[in-house]
C-alpha positions in Angstrom: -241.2 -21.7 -129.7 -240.2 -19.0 -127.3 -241.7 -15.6 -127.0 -240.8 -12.6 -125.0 -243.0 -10.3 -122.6 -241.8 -6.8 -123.2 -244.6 -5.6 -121.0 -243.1 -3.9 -118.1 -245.0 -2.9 -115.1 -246.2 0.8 -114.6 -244.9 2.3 -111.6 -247.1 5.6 -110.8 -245.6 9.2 -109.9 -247.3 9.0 -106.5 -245.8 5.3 -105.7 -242.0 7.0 -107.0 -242.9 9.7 -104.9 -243.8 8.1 -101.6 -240.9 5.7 -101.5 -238.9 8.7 -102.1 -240.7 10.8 -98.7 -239.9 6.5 -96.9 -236.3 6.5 -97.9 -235.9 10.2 -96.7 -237.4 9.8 -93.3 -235.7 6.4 -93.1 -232.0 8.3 -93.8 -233.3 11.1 -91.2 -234.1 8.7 -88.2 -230.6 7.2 -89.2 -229.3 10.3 -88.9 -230.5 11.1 -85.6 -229.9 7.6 -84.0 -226.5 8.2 -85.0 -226.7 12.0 -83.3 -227.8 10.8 -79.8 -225.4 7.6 -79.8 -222.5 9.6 -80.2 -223.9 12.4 -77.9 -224.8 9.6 -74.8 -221.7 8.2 -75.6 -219.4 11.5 -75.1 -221.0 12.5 -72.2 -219.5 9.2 -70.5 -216.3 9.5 -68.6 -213.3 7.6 -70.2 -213.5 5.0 -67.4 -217.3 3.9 -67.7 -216.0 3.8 -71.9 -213.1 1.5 -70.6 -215.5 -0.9 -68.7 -217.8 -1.1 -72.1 -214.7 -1.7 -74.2 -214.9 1.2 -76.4 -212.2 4.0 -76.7 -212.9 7.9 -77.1 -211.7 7.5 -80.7 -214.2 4.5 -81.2 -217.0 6.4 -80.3 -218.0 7.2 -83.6 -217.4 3.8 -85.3 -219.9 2.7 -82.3 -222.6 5.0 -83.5 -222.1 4.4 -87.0 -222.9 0.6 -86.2 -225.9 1.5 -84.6 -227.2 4.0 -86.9 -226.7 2.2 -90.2 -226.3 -1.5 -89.7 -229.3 -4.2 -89.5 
């Protein structure tokens, strides 16, 4: 005989609310990681981006990787 458990677990407001304030803070630090790549990155001249491999119009696709990628 086979029986179901329809007992869910109780997640608390404070527990909802705290991963909310971790996911925030996680997207902000993204955020800026992605800010000061593509800032460092601009500043070079086209020739030091050359001799890393990346073009002016990659710059951002570079930042994006570092920001938002494991």
């Amino acid at each position: 005989m086979a029986y179901v458990n329809s007992r869910t677990a109780s997640v608390s407001f404070s527990d909802r609310f705290g991963a909310v304030v971790k996911m925030i803070k996680d997207a902000v630090e993204r955020r800026r990681v992605y800010a000061i790549t593509v800032q460092e990155l601009s500043a070079l001249s086209d020739r030091d981006l050359t001799d890393m491999g990346i073009s002016r119009l990659g710059i951002t696709e570079v930042a994006r990787e570092a920001a938002y990628t494991k």
